[in-house]
VOPAMAR-401316 format. One record per residue (C-alpha): residue in three letters; y negated, x, z negated. Coordinates in Angstrom, 1 decimal. Layout:
<rs>
{"ALA",{Y,X,Z}};
...
</rs>
This chain:
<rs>
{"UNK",{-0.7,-19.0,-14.4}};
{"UNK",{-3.8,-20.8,-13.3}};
{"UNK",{-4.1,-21.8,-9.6}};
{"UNK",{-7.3,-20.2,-8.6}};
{"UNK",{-8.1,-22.4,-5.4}};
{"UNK",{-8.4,-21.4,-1.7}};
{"UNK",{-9.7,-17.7,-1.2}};
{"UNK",{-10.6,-15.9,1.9}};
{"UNK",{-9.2,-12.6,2.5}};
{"UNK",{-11.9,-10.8,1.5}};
{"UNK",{-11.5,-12.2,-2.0}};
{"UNK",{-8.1,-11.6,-2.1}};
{"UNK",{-8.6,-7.8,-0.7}};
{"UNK",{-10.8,-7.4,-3.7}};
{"UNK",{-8.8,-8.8,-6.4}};
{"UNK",{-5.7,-6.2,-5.2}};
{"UNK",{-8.4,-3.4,-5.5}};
{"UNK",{-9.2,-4.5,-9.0}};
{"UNK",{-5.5,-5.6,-9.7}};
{"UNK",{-3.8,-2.6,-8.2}};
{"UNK",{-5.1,1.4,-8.3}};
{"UNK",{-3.1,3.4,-6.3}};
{"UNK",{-0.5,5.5,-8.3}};
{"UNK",{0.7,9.3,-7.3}};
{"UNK",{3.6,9.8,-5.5}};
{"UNK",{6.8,10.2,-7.6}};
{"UNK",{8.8,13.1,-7.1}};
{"UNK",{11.8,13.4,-4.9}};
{"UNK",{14.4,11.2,-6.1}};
{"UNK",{12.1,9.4,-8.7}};
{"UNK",{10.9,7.6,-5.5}};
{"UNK",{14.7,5.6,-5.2}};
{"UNK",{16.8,3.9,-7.7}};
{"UNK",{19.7,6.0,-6.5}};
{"UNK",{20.4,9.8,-6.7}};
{"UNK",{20.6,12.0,-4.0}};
{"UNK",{24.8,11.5,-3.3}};
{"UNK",{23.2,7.9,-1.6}};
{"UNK",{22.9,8.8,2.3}};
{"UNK",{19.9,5.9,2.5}};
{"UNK",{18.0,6.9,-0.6}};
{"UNK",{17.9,10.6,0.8}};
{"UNK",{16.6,9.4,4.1}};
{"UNK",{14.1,7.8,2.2}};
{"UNK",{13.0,10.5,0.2}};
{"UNK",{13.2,13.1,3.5}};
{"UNK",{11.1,10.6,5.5}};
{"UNK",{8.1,9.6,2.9}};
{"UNK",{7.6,13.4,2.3}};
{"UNK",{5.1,13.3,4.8}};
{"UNK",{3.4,11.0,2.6}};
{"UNK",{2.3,12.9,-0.4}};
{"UNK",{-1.0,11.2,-1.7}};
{"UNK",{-1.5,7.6,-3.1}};
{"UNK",{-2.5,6.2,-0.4}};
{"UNK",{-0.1,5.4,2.6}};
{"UNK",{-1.0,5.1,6.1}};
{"UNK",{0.2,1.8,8.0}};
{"UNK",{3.3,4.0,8.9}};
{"UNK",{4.3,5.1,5.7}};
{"UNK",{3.9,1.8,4.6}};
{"UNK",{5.8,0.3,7.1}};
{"UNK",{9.1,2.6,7.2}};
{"UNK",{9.3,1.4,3.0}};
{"UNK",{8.7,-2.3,3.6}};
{"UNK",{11.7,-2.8,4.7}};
{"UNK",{13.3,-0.1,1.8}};
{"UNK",{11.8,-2.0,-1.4}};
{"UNK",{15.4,-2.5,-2.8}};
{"UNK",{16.2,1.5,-2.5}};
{"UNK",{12.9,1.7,-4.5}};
{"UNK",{13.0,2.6,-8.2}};
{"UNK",{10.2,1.2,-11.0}};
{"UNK",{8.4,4.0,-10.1}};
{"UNK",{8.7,3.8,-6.2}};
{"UNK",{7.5,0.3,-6.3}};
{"UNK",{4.3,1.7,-8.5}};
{"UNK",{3.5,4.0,-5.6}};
{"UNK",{4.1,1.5,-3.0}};
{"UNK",{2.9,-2.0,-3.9}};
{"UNK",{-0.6,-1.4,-4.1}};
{"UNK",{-0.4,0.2,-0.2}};
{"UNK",{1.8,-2.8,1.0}};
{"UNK",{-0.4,-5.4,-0.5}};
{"UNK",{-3.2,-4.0,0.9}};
{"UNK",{-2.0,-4.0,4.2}};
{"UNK",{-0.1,-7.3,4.0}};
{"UNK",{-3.1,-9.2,3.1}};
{"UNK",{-5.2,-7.6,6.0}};
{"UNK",{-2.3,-8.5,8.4}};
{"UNK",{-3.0,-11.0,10.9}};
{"UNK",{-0.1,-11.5,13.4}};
{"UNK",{1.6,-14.7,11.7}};
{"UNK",{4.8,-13.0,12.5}};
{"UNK",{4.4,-9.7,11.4}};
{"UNK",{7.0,-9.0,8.8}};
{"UNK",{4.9,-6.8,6.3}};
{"UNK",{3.8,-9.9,4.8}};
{"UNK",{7.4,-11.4,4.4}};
{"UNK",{8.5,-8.5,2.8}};
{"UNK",{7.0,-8.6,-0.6}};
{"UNK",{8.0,-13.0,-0.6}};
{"UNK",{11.6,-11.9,-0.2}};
{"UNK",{11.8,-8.9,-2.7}};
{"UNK",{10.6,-11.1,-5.1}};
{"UNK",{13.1,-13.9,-4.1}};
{"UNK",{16.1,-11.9,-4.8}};
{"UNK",{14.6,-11.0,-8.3}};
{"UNK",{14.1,-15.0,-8.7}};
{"UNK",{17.9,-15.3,-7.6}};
{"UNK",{18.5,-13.0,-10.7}};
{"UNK",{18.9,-9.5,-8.8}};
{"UNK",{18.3,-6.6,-11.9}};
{"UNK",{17.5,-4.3,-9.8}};
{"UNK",{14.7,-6.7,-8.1}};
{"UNK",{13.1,-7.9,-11.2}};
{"UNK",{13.0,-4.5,-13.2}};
{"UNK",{11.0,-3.2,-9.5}};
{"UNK",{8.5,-5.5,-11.0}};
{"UNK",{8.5,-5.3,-14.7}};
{"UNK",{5.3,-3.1,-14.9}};
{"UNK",{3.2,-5.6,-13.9}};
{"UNK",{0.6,-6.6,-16.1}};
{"UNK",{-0.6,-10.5,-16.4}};
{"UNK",{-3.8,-9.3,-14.1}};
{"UNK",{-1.7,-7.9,-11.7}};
{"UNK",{1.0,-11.2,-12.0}};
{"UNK",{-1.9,-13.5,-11.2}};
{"UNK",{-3.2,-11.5,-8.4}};
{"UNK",{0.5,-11.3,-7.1}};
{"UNK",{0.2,-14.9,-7.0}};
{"UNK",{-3.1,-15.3,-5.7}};
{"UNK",{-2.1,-13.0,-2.7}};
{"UNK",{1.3,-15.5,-2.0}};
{"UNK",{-0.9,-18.3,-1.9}};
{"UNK",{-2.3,-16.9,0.2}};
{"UNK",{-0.4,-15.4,2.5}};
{"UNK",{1.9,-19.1,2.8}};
{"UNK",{-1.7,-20.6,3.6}};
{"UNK",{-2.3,-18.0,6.2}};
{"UNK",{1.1,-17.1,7.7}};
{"UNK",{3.0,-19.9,6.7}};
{"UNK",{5.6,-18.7,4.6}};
{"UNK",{7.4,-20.4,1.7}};
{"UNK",{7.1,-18.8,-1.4}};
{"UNK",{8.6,-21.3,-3.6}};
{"UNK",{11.4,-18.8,-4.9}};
{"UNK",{8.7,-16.3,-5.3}};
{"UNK",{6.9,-18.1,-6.9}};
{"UNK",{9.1,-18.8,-9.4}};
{"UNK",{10.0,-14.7,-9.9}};
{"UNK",{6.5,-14.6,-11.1}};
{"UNK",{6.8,-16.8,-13.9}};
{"UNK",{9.9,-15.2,-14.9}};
{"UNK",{7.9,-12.4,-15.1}};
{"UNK",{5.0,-13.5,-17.4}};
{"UNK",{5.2,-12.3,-20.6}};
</rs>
């Protein structure tokens, strides 16, 4: 990957909407990487059937930030193009919807299956913009992204 030099949010809002279409919902239990017998993954599913279209609002969006390692391949495929819309127009430094993407991607850095296969999908387009947006977000919020980071380049073909 190239570093791509300082962009402004704007730029990065536009590479996402380039980078990332939003996908349709998956059906029930294709939405979590466990079956129904798993008490979270059904509170999951019951609460995000609220949200049936491709695009989330902030609420939907924000229950499943904190749910990315219940999600299954195609979970993640419905939800990371809502989160990283939303985490790059986030402006409270503190806000935790821009963490949560750095440290899913740090447990698939630290060799978590489940973790890296949540982002196996991604093309190089969508890899570079990943890392375009955590540039961007440490420059911004001030986050280290050093492990996440490196989950990217694991993850370039």
């Amino acid at each position: 990957m190239v570093y791509q030099g300082y962009k402004t949010r704007e730029d990065i809002f536009l590479d996402v909407e380039k980078a990332f279409p939003f996908q349709s919902k998956p059906e029930a239990f294709m939405l979590t990487n466990r079956a129904g017998e798993d008490c979270v993954c059904r509170y999951i599913v019951e609460h995000m059937r609220h949200y049936p279209e491709p695009i989330i609002p902030m609420d939907g969006v924000r229950y499943m930030h904190s749910e990315l390692a219940n999600l299954s391949v195609a979970g993640m495929g419905w939800i990371l193009p809502n989160l990283l819309r939303k985490a790059v127009l986030c402006t409270h430094r503190f806000d935790t919807l821009t963490e949560a993407i750095i440290y899913d991607l740090e447990l698939a850095s630290e060799g978590n299956g489940l973790a890296k296969s949540r982002y196996s999908w991604l093309s190089l387009c969508q890899l570079q913009c990943l890392e375009n947006i955590l540039e961007y977000l440490s420059e911004t919020h001030g986050h280290s992204i050093g492990k996440a980071m490196l989950a990217i380049r694991q993850l370039t073909p």
